[in-house]
Predicted model as a PDB file, atoms N, CA, C, CB and O in Angstrom, pLDDT in the B-factor column:
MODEL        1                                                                  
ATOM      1  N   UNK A   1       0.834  -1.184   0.000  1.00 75.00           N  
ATOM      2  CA  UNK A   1       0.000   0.000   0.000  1.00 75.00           C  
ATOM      3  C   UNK A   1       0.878   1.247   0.000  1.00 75.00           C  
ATOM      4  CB  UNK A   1      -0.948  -0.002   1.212  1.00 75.00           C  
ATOM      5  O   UNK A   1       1.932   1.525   0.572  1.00 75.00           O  
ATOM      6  N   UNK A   2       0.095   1.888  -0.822  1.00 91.00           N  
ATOM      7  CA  UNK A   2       1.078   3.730  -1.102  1.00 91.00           C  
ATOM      8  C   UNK A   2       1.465   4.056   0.422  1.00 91.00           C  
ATOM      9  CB  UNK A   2      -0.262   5.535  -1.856  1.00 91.00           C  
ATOM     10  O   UNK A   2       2.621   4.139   0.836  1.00 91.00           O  
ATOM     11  N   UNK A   3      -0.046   4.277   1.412  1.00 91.00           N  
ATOM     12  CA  UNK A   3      -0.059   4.974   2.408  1.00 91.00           C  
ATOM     13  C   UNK A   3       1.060   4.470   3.498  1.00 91.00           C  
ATOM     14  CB  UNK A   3      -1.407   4.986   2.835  1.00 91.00           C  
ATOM     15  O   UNK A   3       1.582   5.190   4.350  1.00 91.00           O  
ATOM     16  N   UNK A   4       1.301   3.138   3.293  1.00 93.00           N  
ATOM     17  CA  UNK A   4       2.263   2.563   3.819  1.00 93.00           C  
ATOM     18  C   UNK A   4       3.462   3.061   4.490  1.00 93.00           C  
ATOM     19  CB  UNK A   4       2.539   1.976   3.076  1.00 93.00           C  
ATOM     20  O   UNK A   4       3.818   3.241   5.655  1.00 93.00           O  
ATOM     21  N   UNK A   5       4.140   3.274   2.871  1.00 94.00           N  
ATOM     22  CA  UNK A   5       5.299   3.908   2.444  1.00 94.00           C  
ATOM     23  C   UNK A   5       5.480   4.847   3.203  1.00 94.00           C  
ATOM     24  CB  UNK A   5       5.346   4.318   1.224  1.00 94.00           C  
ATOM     25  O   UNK A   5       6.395   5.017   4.009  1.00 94.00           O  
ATOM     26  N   UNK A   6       4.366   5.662   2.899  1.00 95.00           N  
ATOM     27  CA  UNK A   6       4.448   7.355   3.316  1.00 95.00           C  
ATOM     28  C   UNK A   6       4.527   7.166   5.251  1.00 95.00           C  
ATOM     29  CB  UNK A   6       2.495   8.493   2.596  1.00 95.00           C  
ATOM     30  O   UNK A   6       5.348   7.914   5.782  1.00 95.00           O  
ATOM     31  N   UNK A   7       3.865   6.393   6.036  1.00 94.00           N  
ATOM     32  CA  UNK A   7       4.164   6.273   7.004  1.00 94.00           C  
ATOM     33  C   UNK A   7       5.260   5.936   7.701  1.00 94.00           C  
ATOM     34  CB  UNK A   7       3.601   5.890   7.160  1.00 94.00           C  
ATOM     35  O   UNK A   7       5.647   6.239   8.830  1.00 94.00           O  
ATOM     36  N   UNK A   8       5.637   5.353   6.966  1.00 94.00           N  
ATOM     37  CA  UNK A   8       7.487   4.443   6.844  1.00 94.00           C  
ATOM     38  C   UNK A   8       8.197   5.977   6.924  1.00 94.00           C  
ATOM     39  CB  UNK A   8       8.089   3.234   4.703  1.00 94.00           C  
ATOM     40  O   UNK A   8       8.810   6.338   7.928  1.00 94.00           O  
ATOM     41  N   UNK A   9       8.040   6.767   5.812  1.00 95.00           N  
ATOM     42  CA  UNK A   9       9.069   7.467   5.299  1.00 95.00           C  
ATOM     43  C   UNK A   9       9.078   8.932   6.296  1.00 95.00           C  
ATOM     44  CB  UNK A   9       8.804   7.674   3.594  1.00 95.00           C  
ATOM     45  O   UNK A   9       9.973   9.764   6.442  1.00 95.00           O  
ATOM     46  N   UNK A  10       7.896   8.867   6.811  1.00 94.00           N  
ATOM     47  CA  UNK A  10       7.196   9.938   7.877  1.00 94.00           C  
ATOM     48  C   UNK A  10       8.142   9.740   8.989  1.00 94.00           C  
ATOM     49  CB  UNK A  10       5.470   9.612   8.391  1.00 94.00           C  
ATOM     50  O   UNK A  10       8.996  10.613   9.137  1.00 94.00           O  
ATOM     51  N   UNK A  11       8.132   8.812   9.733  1.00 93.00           N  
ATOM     52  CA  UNK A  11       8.696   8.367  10.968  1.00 93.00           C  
ATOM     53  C   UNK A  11      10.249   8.265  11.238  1.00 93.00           C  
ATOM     54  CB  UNK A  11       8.173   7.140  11.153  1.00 93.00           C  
ATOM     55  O   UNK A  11      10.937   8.192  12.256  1.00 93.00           O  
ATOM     56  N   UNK A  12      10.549   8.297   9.615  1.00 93.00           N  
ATOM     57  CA  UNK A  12      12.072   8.448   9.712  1.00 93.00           C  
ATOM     58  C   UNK A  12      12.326   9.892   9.796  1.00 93.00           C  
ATOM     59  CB  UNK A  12      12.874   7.814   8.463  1.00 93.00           C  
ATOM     60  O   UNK A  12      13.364  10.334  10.287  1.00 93.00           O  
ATOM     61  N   UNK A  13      11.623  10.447   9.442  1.00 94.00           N  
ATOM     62  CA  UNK A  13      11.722  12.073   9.584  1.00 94.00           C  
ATOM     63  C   UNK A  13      11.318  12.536  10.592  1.00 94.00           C  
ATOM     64  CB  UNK A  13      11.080  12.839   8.710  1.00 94.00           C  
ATOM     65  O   UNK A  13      11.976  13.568  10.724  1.00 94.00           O  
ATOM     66  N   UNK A  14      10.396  12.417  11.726  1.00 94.00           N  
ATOM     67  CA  UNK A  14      10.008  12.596  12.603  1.00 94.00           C  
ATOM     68  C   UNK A  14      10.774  12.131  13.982  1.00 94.00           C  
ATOM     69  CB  UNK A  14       8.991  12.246  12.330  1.00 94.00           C  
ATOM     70  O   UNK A  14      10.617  12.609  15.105  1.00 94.00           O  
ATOM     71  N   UNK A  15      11.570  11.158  13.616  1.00 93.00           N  
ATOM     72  CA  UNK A  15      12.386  10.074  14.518  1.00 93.00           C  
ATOM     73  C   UNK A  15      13.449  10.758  14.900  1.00 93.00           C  
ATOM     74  CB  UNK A  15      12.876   8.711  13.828  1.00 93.00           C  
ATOM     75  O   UNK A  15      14.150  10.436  15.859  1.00 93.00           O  
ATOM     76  N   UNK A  16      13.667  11.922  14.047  1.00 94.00           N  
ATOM     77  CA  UNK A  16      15.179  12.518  14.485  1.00 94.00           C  
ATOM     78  C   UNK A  16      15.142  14.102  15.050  1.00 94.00           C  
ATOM     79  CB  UNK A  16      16.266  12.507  13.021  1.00 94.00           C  
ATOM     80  O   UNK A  16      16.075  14.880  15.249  1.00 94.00           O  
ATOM     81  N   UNK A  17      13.524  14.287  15.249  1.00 95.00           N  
ATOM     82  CA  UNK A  17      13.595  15.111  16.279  1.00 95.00           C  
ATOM     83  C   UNK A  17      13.358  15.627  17.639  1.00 95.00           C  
ATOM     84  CB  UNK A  17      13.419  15.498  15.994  1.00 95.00           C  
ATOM     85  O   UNK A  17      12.608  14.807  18.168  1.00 95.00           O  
ATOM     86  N   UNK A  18      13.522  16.214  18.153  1.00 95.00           N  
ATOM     87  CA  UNK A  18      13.128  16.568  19.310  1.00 95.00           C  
ATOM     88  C   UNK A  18      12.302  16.645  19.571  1.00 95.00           C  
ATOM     89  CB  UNK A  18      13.348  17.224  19.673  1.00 95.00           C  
ATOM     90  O   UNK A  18      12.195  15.921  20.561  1.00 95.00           O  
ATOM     91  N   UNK A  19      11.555  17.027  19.401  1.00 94.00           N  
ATOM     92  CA  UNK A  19       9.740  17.125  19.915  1.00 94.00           C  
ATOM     93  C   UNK A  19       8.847  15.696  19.698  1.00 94.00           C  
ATOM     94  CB  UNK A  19       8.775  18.450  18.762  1.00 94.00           C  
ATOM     95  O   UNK A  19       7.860  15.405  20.373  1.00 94.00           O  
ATOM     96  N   UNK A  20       9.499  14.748  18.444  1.00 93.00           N  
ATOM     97  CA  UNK A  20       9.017  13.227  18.395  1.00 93.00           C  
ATOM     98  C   UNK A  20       9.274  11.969  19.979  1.00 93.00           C  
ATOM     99  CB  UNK A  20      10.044  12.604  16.929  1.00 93.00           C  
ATOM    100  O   UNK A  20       8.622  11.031  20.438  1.00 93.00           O  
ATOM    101  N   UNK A  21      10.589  12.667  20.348  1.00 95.00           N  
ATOM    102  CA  UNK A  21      11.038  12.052  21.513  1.00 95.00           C  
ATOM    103  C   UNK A  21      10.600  12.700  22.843  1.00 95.00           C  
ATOM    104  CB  UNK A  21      12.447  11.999  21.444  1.00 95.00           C  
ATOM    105  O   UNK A  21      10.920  12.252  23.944  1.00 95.00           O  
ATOM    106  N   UNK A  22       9.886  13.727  22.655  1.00 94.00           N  
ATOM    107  CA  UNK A  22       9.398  14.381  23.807  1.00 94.00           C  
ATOM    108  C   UNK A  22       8.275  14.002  24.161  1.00 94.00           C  
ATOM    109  CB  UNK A  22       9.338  15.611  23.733  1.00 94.00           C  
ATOM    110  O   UNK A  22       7.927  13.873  25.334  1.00 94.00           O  
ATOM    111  N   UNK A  23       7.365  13.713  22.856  1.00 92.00           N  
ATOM    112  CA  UNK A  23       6.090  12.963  22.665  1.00 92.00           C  
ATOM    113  C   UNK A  23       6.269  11.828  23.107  1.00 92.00           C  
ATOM    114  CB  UNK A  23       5.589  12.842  21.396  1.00 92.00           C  
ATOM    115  O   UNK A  23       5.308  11.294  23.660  1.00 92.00           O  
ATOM    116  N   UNK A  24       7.280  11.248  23.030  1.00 93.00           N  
ATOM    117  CA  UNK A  24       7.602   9.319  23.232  1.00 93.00           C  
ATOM    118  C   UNK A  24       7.449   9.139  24.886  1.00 93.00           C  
ATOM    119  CB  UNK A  24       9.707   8.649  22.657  1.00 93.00           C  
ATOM    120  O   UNK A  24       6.816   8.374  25.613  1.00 93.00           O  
ATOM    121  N   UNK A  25       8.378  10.266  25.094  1.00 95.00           N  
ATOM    122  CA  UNK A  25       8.870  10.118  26.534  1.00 95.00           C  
ATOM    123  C   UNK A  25       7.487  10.312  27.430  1.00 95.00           C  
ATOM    124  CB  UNK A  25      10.137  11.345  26.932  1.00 95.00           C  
ATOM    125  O   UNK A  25       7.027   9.478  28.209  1.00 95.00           O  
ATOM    126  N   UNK A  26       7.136  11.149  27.236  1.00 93.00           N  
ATOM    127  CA  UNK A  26       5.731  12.123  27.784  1.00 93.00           C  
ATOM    128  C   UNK A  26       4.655  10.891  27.747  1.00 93.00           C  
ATOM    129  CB  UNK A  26       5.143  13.717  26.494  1.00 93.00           C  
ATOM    130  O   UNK A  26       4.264  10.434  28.821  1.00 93.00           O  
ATOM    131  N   UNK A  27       4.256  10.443  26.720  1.00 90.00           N  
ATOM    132  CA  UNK A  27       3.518   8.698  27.166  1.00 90.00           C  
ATOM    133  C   UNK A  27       4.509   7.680  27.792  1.00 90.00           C  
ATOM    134  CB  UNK A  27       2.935   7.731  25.634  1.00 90.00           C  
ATOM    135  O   UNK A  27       4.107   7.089  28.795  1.00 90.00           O  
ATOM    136  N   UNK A  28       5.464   7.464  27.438  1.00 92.00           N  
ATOM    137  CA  UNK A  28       5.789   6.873  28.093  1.00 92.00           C  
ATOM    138  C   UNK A  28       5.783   6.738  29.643  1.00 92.00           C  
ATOM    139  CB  UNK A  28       6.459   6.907  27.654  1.00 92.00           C  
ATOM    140  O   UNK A  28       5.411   5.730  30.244  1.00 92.00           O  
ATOM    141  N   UNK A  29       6.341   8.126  30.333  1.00 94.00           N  
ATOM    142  CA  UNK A  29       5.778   8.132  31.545  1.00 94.00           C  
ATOM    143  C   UNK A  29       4.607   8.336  32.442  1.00 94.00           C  
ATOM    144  CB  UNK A  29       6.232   8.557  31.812  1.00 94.00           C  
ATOM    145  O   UNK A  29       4.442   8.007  33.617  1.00 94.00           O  
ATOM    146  N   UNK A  30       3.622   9.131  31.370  1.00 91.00           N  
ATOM    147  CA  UNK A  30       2.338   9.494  31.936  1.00 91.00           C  
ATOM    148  C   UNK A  30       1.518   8.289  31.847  1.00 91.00           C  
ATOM    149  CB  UNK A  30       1.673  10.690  31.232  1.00 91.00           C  
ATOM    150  O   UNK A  30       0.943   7.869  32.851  1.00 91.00           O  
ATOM    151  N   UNK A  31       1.405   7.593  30.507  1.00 89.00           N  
ATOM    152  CA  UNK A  31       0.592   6.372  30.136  1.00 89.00           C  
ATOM    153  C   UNK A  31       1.092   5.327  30.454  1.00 89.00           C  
ATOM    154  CB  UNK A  31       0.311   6.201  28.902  1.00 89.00           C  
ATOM    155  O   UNK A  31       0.271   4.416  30.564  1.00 89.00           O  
ATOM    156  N   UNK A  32       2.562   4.955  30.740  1.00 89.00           N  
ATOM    157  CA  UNK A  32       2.884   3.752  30.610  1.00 89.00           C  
ATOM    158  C   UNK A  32       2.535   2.715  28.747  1.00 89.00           C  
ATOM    159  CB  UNK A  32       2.028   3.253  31.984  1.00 89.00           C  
ATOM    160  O   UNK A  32       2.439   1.527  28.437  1.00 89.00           O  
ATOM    161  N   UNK A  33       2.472   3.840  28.110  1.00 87.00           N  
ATOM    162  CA  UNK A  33       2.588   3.417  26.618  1.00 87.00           C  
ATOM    163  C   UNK A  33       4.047   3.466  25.577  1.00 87.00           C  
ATOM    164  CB  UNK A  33       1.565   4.349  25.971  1.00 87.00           C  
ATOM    165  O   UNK A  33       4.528   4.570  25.833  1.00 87.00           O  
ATOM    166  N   UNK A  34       4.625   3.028  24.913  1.00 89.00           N  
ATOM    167  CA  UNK A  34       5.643   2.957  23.651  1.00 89.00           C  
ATOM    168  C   UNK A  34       4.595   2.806  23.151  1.00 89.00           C  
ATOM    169  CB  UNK A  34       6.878   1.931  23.338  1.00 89.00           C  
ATOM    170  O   UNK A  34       3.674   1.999  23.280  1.00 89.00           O  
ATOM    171  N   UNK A  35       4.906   4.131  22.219  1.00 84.00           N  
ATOM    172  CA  UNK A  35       4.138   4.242  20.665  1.00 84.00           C  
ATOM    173  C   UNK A  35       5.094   4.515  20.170  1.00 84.00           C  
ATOM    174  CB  UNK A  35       2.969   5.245  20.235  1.00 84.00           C  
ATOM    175  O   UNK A  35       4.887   5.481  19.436  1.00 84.00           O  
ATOM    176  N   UNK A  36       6.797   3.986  20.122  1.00 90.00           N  
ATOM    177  CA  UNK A  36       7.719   4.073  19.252  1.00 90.00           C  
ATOM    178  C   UNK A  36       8.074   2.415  18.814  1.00 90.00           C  
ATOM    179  CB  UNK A  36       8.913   4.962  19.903  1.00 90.00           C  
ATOM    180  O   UNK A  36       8.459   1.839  17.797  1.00 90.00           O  
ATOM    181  N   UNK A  37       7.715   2.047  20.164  1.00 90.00           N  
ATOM    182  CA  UNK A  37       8.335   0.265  19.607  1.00 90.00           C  
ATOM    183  C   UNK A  37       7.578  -0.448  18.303  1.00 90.00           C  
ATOM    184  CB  UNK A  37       7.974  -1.079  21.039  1.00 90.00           C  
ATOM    185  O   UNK A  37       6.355  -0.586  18.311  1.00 90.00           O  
ATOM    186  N   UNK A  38       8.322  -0.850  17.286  1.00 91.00           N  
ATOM    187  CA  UNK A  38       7.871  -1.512  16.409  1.00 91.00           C  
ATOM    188  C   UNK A  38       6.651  -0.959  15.738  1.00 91.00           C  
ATOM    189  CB  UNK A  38       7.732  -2.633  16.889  1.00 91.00           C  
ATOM    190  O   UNK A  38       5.608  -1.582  15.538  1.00 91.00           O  
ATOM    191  N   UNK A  39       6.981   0.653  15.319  1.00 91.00           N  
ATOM    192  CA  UNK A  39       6.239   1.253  14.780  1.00 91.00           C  
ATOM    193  C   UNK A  39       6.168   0.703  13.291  1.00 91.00           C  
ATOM    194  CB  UNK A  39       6.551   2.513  15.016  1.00 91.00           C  
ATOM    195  O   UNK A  39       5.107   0.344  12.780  1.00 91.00           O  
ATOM    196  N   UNK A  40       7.192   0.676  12.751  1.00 93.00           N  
ATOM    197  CA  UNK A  40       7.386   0.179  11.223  1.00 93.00           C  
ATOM    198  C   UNK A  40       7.005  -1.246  11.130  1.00 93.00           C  
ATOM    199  CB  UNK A  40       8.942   0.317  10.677  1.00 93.00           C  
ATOM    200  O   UNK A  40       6.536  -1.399  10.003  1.00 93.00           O  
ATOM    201  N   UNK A  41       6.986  -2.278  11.734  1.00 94.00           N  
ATOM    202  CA  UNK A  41       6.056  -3.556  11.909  1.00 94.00           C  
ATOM    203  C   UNK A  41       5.091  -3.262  11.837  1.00 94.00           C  
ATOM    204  CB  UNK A  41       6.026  -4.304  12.925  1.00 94.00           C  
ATOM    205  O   UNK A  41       4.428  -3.579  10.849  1.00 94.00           O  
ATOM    206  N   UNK A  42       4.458  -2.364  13.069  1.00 92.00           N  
ATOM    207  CA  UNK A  42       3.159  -2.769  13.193  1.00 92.00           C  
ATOM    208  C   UNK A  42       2.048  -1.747  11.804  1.00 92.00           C  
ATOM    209  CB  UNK A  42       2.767  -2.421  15.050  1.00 92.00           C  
ATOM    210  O   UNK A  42       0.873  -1.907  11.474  1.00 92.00           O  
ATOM    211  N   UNK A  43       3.145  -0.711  11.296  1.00 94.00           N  
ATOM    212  CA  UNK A  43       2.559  -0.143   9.975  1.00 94.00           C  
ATOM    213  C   UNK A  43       2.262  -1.490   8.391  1.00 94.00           C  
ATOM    214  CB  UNK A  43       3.948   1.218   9.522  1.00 94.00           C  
ATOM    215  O   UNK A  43       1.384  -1.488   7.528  1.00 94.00           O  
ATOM    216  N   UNK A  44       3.118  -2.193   8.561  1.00 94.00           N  
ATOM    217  CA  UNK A  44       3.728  -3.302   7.540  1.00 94.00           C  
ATOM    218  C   UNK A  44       2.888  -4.227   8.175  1.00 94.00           C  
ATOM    219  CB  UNK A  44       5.490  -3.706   7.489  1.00 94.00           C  
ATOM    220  O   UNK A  44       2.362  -4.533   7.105  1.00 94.00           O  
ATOM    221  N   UNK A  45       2.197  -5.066   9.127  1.00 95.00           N  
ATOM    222  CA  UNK A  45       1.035  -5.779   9.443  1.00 95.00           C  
ATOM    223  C   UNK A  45      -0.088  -5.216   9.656  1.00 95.00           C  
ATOM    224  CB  UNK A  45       1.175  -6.425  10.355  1.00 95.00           C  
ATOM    225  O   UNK A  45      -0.757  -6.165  10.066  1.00 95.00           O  
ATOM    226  N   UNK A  46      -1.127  -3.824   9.660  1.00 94.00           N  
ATOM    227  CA  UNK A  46      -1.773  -3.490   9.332  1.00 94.00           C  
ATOM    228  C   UNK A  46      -2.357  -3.699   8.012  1.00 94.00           C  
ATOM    229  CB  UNK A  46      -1.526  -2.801   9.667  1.00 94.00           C  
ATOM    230  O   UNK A  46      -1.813  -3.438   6.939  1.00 94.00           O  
ATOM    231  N   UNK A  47      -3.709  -4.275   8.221  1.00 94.00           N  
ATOM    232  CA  UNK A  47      -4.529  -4.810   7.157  1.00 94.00           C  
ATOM    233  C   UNK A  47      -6.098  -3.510   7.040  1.00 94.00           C  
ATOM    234  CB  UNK A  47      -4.990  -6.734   7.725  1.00 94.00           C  
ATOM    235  O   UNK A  47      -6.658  -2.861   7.923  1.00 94.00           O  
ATOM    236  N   UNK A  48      -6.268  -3.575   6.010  1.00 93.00           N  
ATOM    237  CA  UNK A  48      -7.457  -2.565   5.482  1.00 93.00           C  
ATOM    238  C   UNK A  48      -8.720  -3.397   6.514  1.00 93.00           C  
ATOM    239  CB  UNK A  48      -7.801  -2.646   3.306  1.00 93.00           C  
ATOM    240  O   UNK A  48      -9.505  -2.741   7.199  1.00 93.00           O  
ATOM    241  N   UNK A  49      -8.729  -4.660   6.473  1.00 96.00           N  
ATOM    242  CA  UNK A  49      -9.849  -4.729   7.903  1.00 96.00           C  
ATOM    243  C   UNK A  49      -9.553  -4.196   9.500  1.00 96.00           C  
ATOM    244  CB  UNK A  49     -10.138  -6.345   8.187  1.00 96.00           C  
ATOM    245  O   UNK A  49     -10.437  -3.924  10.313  1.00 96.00           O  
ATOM    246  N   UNK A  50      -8.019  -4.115   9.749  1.00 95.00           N  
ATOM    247  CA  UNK A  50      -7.997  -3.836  10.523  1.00 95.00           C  
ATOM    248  C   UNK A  50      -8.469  -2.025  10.994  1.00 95.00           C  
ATOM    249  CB  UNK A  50      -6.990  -4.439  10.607  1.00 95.00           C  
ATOM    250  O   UNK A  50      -9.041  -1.617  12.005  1.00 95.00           O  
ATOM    251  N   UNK A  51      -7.996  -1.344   9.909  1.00 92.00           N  
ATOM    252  CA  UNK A  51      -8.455   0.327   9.492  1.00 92.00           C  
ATOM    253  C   UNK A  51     -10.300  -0.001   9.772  1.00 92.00           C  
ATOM    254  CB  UNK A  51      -7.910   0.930   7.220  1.00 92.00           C  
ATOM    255  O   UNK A  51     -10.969   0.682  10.547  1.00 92.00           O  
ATOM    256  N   UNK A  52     -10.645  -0.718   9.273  1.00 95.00           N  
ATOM    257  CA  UNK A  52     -12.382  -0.641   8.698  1.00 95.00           C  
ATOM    258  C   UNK A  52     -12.715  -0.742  10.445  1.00 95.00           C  
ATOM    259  CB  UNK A  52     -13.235  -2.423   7.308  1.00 95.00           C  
ATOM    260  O   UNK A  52     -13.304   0.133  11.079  1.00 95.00           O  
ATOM    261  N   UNK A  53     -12.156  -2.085  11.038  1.00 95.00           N  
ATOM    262  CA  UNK A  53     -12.729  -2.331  12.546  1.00 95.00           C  
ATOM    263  C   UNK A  53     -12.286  -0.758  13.693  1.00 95.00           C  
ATOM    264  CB  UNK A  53     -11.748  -4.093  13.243  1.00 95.00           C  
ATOM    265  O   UNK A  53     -13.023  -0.433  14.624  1.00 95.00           O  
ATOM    266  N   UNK A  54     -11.565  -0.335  13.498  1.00 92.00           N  
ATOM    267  CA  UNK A  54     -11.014   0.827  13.997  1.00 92.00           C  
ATOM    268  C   UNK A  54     -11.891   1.708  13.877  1.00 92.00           C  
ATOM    269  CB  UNK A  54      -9.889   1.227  13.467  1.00 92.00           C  
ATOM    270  O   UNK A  54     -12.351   2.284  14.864  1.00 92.00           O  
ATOM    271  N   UNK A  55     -12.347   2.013  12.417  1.00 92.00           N  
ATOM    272  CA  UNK A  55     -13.341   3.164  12.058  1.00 92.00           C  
ATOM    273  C   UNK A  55     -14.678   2.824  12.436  1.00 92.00           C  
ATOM    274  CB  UNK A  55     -13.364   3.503  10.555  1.00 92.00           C  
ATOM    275  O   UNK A  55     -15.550   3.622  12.779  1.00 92.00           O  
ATOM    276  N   UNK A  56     -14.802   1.257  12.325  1.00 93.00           N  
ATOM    277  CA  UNK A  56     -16.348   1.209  13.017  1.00 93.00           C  
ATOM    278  C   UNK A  56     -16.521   1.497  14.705  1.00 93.00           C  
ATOM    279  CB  UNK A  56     -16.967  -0.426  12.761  1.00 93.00           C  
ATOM    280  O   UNK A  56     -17.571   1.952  15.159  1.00 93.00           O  
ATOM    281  N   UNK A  57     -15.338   1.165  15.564  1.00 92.00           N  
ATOM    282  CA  UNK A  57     -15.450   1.466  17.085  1.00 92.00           C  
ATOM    283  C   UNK A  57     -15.507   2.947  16.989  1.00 92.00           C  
ATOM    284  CB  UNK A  57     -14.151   0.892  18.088  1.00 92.00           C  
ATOM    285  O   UNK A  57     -16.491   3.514  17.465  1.00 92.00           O  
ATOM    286  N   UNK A  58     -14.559   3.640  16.424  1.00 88.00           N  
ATOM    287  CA  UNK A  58     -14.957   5.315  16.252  1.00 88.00           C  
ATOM    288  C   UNK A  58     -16.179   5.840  16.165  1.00 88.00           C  
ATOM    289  CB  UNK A  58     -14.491   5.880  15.132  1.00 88.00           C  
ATOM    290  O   UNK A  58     -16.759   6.459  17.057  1.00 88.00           O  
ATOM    291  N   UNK A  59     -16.708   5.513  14.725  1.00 89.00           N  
ATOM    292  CA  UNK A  59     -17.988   5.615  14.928  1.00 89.00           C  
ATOM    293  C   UNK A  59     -18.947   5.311  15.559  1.00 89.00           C  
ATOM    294  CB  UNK A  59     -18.270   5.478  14.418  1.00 89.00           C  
ATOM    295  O   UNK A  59     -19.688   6.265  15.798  1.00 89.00           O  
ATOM    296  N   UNK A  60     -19.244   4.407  15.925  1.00 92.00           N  
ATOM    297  CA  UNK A  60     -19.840   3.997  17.052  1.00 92.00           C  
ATOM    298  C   UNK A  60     -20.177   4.790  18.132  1.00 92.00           C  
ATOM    299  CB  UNK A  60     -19.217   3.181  17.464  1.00 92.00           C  
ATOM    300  O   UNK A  60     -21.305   5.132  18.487  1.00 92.00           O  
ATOM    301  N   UNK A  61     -18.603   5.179  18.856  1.00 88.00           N  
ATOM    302  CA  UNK A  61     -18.776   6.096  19.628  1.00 88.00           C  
ATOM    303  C   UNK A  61     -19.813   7.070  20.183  1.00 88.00           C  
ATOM    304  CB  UNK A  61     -18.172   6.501  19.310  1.00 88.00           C  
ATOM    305  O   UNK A  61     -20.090   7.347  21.350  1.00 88.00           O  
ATOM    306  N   UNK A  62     -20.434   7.623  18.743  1.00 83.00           N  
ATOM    307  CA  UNK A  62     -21.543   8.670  18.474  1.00 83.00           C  
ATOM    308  C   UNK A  62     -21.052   9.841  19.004  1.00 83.00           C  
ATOM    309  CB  UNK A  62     -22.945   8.366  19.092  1.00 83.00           C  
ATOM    310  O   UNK A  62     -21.786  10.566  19.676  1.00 83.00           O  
ATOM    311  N   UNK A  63     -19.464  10.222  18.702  1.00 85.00           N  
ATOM    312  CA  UNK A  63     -19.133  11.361  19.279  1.00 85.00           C  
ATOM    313  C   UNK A  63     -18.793  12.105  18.157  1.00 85.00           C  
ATOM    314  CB  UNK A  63     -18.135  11.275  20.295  1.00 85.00           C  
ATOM    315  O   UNK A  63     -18.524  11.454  17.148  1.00 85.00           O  
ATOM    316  N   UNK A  64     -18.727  13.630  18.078  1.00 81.00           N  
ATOM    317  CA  UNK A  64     -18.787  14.220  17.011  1.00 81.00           C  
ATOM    318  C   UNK A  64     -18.109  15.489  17.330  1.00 81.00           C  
ATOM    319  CB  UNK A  64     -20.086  14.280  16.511  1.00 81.00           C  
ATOM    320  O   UNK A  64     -18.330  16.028  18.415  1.00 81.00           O  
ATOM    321  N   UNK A  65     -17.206  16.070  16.373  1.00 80.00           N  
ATOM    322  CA  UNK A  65     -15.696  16.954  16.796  1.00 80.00           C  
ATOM    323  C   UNK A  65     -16.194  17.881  15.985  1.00 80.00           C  
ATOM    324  CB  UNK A  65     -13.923  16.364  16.401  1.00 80.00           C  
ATOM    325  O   UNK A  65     -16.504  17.355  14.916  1.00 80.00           O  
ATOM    326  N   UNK A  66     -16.467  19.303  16.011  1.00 84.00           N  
ATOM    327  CA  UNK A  66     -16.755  20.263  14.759  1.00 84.00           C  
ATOM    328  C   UNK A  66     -15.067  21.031  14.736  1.00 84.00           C  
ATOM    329  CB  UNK A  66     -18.379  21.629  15.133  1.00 84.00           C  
ATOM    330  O   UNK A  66     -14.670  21.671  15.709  1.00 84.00           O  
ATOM    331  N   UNK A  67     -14.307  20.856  13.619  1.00 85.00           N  
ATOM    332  CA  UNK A  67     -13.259  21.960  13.516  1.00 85.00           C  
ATOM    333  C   UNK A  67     -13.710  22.979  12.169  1.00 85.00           C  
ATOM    334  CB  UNK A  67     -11.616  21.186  13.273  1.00 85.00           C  
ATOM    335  O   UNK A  67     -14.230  22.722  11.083  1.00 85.00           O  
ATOM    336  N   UNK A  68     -13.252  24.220  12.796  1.00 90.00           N  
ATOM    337  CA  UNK A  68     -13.176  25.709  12.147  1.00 90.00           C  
ATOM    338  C   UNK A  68     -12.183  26.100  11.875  1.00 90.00           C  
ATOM    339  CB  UNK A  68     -13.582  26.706  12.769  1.00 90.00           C  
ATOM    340  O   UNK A  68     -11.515  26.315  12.887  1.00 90.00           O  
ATOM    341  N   UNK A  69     -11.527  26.399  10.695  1.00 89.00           N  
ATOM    342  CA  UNK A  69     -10.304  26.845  10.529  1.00 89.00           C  
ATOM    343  C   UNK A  69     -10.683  27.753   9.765  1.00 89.00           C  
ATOM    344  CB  UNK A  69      -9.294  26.026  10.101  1.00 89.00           C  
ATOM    345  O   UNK A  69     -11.548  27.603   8.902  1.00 89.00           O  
ATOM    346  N   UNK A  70      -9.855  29.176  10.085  1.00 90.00           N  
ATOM    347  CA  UNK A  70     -10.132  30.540   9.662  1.00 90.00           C  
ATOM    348  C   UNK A  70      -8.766  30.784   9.074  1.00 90.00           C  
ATOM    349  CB  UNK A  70     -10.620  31.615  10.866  1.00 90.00           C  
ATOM    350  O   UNK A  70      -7.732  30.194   9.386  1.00 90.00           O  
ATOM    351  N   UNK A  71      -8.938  31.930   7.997  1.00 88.00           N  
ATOM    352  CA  UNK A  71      -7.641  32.401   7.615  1.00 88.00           C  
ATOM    353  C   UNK A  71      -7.612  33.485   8.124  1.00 88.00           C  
ATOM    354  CB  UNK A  71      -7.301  32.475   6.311  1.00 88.00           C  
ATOM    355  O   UNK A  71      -8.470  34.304   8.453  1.00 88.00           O  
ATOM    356  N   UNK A  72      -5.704  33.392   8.204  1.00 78.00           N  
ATOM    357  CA  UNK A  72      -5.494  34.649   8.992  1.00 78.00           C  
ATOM    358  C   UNK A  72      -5.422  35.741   8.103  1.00 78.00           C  
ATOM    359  CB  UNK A  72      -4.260  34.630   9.839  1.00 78.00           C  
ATOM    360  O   UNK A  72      -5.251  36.881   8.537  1.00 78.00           O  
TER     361      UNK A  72                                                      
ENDMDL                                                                          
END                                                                             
C-alpha cells in the first residue's frame, strides 16, 4: 500500500527530532505506553480490515468533533 510507504518514510523524519522524543517520553511516563516500539512492523502488518474495525469502534462512539479553521 502507497499509504504505507508514506508512514514508513514519515517516521524516519520525525524520529530525528526533538519534539518526536518528547512525545515518546511524555507517554511513556504518563501512560505507561511505547508508541515508538515496532512502529514500522506494526505499519507493515496493518490490514485494510484492521483500518475498517477501527473506524467502526470510532464511529460507534456517536461522538462528534466540529473543527473551524479561519484564515489569517
Amino acid at each position: 500500500m502507497k499509504i504505507k510507504r508514506i508512514l514508513v518514510k514519515q517516521y524516519a523524519q520525525v524520529a530525528i527530532t526533538n519534539d518526536y522524543w518528547s512525545y515518546i517520553i511524555w507517554h511513556e511516563l504518563d501512560d505507561d505506553a511505547d508508541f515508538d516500539r515496532d512502529y514500522c512492523k506494526m505499519v507493515q502488518e496493518m490490514t485494510a480490515e484492521d483500518v475498517q474495525r477501527m473506524a467502526q469502534r470510532l464511529l460507534a462512539a456517536k461522538r462528534c468533533i466540529e473543527v473551524t479553521m479561519l484564515s489569517e
